[in-house]
C-alpha positions as CSV (number, residue, x, y, z in Angstrom):
1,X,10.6,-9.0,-26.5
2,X,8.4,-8.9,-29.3
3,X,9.2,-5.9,-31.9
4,X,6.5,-3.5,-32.7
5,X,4.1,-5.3,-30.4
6,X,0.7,-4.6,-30.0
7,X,0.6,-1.8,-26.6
8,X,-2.4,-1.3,-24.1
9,X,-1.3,1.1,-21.1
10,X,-3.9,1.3,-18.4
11,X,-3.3,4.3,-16.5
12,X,-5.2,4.8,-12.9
13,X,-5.0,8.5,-11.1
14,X,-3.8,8.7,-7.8
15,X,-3.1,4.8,-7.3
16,X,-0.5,4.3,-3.9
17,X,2.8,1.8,-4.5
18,X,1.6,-0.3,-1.5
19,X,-2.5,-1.1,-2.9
20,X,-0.4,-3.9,-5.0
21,X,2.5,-4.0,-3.4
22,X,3.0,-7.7,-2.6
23,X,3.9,-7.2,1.3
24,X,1.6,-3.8,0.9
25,X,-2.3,-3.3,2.0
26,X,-5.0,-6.1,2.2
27,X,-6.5,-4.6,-0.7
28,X,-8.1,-6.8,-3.5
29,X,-6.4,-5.8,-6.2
30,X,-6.1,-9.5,-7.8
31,X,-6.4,-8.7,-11.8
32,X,-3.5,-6.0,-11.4
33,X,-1.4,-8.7,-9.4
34,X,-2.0,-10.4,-12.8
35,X,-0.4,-8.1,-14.4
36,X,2.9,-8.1,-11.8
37,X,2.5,-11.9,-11.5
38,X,2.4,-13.0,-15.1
39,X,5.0,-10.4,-16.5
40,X,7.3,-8.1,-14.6
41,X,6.8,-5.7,-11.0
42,X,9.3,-2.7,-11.1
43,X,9.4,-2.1,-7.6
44,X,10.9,1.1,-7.2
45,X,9.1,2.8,-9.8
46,X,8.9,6.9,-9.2
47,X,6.9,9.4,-10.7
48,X,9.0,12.7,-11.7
49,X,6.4,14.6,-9.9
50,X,3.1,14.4,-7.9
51,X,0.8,16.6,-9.4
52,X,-1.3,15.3,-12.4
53,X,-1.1,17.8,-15.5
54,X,3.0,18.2,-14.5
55,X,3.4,13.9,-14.4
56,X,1.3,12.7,-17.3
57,X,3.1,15.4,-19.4
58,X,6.4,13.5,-18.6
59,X,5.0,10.7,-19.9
60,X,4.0,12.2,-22.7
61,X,7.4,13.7,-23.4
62,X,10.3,11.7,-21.6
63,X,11.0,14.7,-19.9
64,X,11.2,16.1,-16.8
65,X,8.7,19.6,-15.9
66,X,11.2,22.2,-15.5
67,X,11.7,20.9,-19.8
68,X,8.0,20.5,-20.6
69,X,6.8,23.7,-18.7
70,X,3.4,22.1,-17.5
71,X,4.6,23.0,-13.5
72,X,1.4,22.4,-12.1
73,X,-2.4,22.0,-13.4
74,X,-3.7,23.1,-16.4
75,X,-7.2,23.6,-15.2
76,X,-6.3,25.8,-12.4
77,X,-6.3,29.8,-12.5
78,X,-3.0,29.7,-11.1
79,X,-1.2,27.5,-14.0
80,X,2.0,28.9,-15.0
81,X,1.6,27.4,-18.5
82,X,-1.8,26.1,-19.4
83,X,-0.6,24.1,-22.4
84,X,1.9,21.7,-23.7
85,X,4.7,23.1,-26.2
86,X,3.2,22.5,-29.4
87,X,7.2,21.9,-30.8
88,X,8.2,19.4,-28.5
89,X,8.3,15.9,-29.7
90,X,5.5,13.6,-27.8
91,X,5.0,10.1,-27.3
92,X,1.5,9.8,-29.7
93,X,3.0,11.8,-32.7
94,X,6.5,9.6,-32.6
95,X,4.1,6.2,-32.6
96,X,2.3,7.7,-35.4
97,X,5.4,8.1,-37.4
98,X,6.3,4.8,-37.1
99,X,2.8,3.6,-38.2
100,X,0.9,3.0,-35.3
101,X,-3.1,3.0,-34.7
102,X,-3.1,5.2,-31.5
103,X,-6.6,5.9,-29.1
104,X,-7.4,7.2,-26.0
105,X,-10.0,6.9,-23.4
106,X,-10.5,8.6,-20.0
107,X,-8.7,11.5,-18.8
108,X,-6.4,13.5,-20.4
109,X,-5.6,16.6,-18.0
110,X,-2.4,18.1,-19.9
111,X,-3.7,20.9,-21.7
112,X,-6.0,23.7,-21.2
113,X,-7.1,24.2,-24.8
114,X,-5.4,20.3,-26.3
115,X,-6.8,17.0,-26.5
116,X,-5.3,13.4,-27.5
117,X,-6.1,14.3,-31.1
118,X,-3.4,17.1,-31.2
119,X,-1.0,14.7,-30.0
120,X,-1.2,11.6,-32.0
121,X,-3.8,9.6,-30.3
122,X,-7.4,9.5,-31.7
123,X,-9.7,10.3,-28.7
124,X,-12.5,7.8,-27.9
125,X,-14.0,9.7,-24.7
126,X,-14.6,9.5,-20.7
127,X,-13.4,13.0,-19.6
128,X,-14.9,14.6,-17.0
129,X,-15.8,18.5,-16.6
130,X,-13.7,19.1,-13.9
131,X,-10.3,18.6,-15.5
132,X,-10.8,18.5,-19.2
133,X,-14.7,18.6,-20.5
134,X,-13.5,17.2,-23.7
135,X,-17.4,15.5,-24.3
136,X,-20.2,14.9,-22.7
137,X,-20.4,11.1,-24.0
138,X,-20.1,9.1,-20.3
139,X,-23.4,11.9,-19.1
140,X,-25.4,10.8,-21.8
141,X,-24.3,7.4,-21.1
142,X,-25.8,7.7,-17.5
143,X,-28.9,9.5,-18.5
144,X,-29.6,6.8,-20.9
145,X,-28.9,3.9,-17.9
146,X,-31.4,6.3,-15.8
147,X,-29.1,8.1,-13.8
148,X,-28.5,11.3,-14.1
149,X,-25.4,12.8,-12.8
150,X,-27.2,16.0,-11.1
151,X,-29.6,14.0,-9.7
152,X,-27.6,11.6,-7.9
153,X,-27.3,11.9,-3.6
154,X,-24.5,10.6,-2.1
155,X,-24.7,9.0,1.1
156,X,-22.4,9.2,4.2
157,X,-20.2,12.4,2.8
158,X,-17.3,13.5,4.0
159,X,-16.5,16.6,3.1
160,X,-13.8,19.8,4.4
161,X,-15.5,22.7,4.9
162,X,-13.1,26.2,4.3
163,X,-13.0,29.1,2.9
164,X,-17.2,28.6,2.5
165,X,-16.0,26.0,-0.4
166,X,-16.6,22.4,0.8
167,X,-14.3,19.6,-0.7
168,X,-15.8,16.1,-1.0
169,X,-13.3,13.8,-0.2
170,X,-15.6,10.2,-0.1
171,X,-19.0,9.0,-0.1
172,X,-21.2,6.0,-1.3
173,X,-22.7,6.3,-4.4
174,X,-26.2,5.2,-4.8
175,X,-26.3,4.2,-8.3
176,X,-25.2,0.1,-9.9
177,X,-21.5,-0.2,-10.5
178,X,-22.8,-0.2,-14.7
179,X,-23.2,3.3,-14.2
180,X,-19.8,4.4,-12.6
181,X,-17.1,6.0,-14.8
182,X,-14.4,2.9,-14.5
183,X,-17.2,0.7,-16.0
184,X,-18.0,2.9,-18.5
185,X,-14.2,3.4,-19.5
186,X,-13.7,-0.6,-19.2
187,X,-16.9,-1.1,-21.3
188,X,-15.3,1.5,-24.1
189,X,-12.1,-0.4,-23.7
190,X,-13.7,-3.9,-24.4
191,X,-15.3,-2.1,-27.7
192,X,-11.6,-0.8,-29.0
193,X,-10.6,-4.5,-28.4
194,X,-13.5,-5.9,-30.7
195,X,-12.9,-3.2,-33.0
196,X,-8.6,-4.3,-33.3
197,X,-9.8,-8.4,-33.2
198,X,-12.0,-8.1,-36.3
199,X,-9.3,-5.8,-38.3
200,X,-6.3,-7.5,-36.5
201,X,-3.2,-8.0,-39.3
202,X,-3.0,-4.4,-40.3
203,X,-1.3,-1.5,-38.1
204,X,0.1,-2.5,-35.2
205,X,-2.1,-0.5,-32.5
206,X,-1.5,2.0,-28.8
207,X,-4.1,2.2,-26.7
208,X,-4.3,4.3,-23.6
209,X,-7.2,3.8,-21.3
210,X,-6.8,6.7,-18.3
211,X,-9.2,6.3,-15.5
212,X,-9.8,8.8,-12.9
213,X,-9.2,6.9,-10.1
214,X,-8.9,6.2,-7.3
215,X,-8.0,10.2,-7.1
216,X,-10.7,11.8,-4.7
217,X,-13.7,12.2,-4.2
218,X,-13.4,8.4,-3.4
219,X,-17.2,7.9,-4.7
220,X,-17.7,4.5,-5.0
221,X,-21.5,2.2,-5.0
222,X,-22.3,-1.4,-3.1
223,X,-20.7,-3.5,-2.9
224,X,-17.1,-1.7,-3.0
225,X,-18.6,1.3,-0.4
226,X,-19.0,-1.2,2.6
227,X,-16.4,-3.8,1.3
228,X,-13.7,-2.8,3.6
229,X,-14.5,-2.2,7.1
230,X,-12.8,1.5,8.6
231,X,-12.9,-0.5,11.8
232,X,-10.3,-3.1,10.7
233,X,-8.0,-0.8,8.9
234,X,-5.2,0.5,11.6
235,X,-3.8,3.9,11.6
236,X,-1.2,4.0,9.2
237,X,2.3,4.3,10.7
238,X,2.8,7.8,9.7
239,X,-0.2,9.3,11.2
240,X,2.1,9.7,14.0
241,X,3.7,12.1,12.7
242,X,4.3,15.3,14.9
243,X,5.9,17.7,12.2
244,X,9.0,18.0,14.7
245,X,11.7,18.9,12.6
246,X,9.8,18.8,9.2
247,X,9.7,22.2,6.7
248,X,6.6,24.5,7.7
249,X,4.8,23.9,4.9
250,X,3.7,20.5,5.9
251,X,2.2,21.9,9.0
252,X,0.5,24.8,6.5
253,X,-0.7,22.1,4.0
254,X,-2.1,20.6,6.6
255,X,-4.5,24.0,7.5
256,X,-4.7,24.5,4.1
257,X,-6.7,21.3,3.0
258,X,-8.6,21.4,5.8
259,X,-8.0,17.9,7.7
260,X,-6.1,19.4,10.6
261,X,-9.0,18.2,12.7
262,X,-9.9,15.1,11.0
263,X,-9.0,12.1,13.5
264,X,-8.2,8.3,12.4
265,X,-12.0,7.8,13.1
266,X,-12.5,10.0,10.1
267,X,-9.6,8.7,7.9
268,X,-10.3,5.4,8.7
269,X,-13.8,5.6,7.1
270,X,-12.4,7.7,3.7
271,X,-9.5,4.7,3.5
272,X,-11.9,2.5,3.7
273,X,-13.4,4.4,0.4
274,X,-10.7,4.9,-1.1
275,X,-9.3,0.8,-1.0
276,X,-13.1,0.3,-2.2
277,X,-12.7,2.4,-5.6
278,X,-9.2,0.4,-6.1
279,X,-11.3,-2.8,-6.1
280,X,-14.2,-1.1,-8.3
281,X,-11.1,-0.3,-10.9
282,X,-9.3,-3.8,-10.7
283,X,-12.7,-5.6,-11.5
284,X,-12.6,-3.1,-14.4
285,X,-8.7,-4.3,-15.4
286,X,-10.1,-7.7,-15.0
287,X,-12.7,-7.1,-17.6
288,X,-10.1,-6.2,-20.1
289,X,-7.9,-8.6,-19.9
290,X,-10.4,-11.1,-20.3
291,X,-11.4,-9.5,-23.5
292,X,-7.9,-9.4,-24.6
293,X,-7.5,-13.4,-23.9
294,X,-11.1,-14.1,-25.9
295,X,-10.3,-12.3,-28.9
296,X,-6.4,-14.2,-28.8
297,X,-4.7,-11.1,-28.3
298,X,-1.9,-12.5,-25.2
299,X,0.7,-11.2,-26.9
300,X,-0.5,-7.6,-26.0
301,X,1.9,-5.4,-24.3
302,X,0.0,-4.6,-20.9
303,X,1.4,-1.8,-18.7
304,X,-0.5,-0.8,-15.8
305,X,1.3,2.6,-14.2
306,X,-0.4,5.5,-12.5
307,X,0.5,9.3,-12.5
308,X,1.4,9.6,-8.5
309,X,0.4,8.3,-5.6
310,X,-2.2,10.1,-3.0
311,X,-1.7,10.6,1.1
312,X,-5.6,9.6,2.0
313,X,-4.5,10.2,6.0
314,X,-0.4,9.3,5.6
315,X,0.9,11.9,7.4
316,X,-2.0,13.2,9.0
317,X,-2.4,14.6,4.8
318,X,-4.6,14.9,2.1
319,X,-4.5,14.6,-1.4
320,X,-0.6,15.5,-2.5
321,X,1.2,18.5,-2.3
322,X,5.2,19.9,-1.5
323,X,5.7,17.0,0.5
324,X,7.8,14.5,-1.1
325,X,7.4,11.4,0.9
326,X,6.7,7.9,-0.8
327,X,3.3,7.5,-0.4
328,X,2.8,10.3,-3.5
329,X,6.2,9.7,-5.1
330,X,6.5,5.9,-5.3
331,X,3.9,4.3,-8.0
332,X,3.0,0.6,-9.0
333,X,4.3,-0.1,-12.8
334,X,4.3,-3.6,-13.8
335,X,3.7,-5.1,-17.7
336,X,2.9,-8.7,-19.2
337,X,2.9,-9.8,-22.8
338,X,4.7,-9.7,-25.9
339,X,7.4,-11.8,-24.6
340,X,7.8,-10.5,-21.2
341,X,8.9,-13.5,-18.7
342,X,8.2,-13.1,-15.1
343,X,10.1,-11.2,-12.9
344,X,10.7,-8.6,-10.2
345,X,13.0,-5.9,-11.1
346,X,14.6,-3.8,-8.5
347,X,16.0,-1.0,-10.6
348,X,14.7,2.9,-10.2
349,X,13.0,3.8,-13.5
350,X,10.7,6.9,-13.3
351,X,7.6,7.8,-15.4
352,X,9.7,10.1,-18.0
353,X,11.1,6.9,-19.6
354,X,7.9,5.1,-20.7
355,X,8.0,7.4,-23.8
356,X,11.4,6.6,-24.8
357,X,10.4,3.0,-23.6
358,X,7.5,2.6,-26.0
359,X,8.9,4.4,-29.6
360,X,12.1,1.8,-28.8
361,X,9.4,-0.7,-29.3
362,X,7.9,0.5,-32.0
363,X,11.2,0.8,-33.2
364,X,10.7,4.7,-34.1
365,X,13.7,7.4,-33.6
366,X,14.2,8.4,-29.5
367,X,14.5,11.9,-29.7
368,X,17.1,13.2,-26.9
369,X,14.6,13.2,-23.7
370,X,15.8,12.8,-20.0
371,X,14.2,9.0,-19.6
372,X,16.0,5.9,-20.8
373,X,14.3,3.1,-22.4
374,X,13.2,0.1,-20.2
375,X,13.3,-2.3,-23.0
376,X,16.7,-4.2,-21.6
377,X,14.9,-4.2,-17.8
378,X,11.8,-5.6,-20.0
379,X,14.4,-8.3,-21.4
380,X,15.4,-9.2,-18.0
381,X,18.8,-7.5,-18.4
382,X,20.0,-4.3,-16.2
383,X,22.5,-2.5,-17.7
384,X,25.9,-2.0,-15.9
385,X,25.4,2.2,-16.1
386,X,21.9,1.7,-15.2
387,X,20.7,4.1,-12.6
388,X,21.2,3.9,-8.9
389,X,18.9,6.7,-7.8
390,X,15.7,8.4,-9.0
391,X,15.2,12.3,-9.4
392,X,12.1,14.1,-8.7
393,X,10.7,17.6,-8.8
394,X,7.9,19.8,-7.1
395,X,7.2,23.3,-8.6
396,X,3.8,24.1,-6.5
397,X,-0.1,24.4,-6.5
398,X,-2.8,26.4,-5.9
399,X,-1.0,26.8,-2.4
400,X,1.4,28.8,-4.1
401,X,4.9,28.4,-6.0
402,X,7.4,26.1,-3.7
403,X,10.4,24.6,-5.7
404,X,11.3,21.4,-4.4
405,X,13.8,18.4,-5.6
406,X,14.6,15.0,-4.5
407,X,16.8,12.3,-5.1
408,X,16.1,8.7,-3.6
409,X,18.7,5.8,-3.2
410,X,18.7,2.5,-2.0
411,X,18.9,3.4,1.4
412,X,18.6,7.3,1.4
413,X,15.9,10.6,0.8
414,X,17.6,13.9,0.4
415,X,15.2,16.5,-0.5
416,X,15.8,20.5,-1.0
417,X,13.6,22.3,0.1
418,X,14.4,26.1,-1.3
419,X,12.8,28.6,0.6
420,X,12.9,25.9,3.8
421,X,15.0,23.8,5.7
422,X,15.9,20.5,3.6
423,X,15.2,16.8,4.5
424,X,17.3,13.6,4.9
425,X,15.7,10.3,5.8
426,X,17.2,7.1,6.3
427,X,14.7,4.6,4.9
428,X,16.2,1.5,6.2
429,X,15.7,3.0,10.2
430,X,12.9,5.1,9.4
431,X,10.8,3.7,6.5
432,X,8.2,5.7,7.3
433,X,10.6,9.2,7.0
434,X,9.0,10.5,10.9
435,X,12.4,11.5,11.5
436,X,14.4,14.4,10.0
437,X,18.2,13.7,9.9
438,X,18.9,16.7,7.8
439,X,20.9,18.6,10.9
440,X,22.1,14.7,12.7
441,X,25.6,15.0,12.8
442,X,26.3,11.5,12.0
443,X,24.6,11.8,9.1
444,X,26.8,14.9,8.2
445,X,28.8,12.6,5.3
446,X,25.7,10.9,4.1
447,X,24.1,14.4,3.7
448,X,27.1,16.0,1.4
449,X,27.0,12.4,-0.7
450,X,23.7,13.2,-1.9
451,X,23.5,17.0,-2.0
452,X,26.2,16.3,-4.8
453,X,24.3,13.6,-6.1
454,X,20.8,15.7,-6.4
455,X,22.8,18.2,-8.1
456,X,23.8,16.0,-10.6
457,X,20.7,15.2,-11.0
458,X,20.2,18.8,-11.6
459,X,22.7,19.6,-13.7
460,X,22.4,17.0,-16.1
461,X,18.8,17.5,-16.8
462,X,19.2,21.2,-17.6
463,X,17.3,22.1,-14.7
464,X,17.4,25.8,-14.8
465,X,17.9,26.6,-11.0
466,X,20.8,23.9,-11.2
467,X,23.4,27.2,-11.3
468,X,22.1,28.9,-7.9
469,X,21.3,26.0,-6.0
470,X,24.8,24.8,-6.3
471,X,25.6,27.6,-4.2
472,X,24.0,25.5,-1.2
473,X,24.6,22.0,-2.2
474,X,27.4,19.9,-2.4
């Protein structure tokens, strides 16, 4: 590994493990294979929580939410804490310490009242209203291109209609793929790159390009809206699922975002969407790293993670919620450059330890956070006291407050469910966790085993319900 190497992290927004897995979906996604092809694929990589203020503020901090306080979204009326701890150490201010150039493009969703610039990072634009509002620079970019955001109409909608409130979840977009938000954050990527290539040789540079997808509405133009068809694409597995045996909130989430109805006819047609906007935002990845290689900057560190995955129809569900299977909980994360060989790396290495991950590179102080850095993993070493399970966490939405934890082995899903009955799923029978083995007695021994090991988890994180919920488990 290069020291103090040059960093771009390109982080997408609701991006599924199996869009690049390399047995996964038949889903162009060739520039991000790049990425895993030409460097390193983590491939049990899990992100601490599925909900987007609560994740990217683990990677902000290296810790886990019941630390940061940032349980669910910011935006929302219901957020228990609208913004990040102003005295925690984060991953922007400890790069600036050690004398790095840090920017920031696209979405930033972590605080209510915050932006990159009160963390470290100099903020270069792309937000949009909805989560963060931070400027209006990407509108004025489409009025300018001659298309307006008000005045655009989307074609083929589909939309949930409750509570007199409907929810686009994907349409085609009329307008040229120049005047979509990934371009726009791509084309203001390119620019930083020019910008570092003419004053290259000075600090050594972080820069963070966040783009909001492929979160819903999956809103994409020609010719990613017809480039998959929704008659090819099969049900997936797990839209056979039956709730039998499952907590009743899965059934509730289910009436809650309004799909309960919505056949694989339906689905089929917002997959199709959503694989499309995947494609729009690898052509976009593609873009940069071809900048990178004209202006000689190979040695880069590239990282390519996303903040959770998204359900788009896996069990019969939309968007993400208390339901803790791996279509929302597993994410891609794969780097190239600055030394990196080619590799697949099996360990389980979570979101909350590309903070420590990065200042280790930058060779700045690691304050005491709950992630580990992945530098030795980046060396192609695993270390023998390295990890053999991942943690994860769920503290609720605007569904209401549901405390949830997980831990995930090799071959193994426990998940406590507090005010519900738990889960247990055997992934090498039941990839697809259809069946509930929580109450099986043959899996009696394998339950106990990691009940104790999720309260470890628990324990040693400081997690604050750690003390009561031992009462139950283990």
């Amino acid at each position: 590994m290069i020291d103090r190497p040059d960093v771009l992290l390109v982080l997408t927004d609701q991006e599924r493990y199996d869009l690049t897995a390399p047995d996964g979906l038949e889903v162009n996604t060739s520039n991000l294979d790049r990425i895993a092809e030409e460097g390193i694929r983590f491939t049990r990589a899990y992100t601490p929580i599925s909900i987007c203020t609560s994740a990217r503020a683990s990677l902000l901090s290296g810790l886990f939410p019941h630390a940061h306080g940032m349980l669910n979204n910011s935006h929302e009326a219901d957020a228990l804490q609208p913004n990040f701890p102003p005295d925690l150490p984060t991953l922007g201010e400890g790069l600036a310490e050690a004398g790095y150039e840090n920017t920031y493009l696209g979405k930033w969703h972590v605080g209510r009242d915050q932006v990159p610039d009160d963390f470290g990072f100099r903020y270069l634009g792309g937000s949009d209203v909805h989560h963060d509002d931070i400027d209006r620079a990407f509108r004025e970019y489409r009025e300018r291109l001659g298309h307006p955001m008000e005045e655009t109409e989307l074609i083929d909608p589909i939309t949930v209609d409750y509570d007199e409130d409907p929810t686009l979840i994907a349409a085609e977009t009329p307008v040229p793929v120049e005047a979509t938000r990934a371009y726009y954050l791509a084309e203001r990527t390119i620019e930083r790159i020019e910008g570092l290539a003419e004053g290259s040789g000075e600090k050594p540079f972080f820069h963070r390009t966040d783009f909001l997808g492929p979160h819903h509405p999956y809103v994409v133009p020609e010719p990613y809206a017809s480039m998959y068809d929704p008659g090819e694409i099969e049900p997936w597995p797990t839209f056979a699922e039956t709730f039998d045996g499952k907590p009743q909130v899965h059934e509730n989430y289910l009436q809650y975002r309004g799909v309960a109805e919505f056949d694989w006819e339906t689905w089929s047609r917002a997959v199709a969407r959503y694989f499309g906007f995947v494609t729009l935002i690898d052509d976009q990845v593609g873009r940069i790293l071809d900048a990178l290689a004209e202006h000689g900057m190979d040695e880069t560190l590239v990282l390519h993670a996303s903040d959770h995955g998204d359900f788009t129809g896996s069990h019969r569900q939309f968007n993400k919620g208390p339901l803790m299977y791996e279509e929302t909980y597993h994410v891609p994360l794969a780097a190239m450059g600055a030394g990196v060989e080619s590799r697949t790396c099996d360990a389980f290495v979570s979101l909350v330890d590309l903070m420590p991950t990065f200042l280790d590179l930058a060779g700045a102080a690691v304050p005491e956070v709950h992630g580990r850095s992945l530098r030795p993993l980046l060396s192609g070493e695993v270390p023998e006291d390295w990890r053999e399970s991942v943690y994860a966490q769920y503290h609720g939405d605007e569904f209401g407050l549901y405390s949830q934890r997980m831990v995930r082995t090799e071959e193994y899903k426990f998940v406590y469910n507090s005010p519900d009955r738990n889960e247990l799923y055997d992934l090498h029978a039941d990839p697809h966790e259809l069946r509930n083995l929580v109450d099986h007695p043959a899996y009696a021994g394998v339950r106990r085993e990691h009940e104790r090991r999720l309260l470890g988890w628990m324990e040693r994180t400081g997690d604050p319900i750690a003390r009561w919920t031992g009462n139950v488990l283990g």
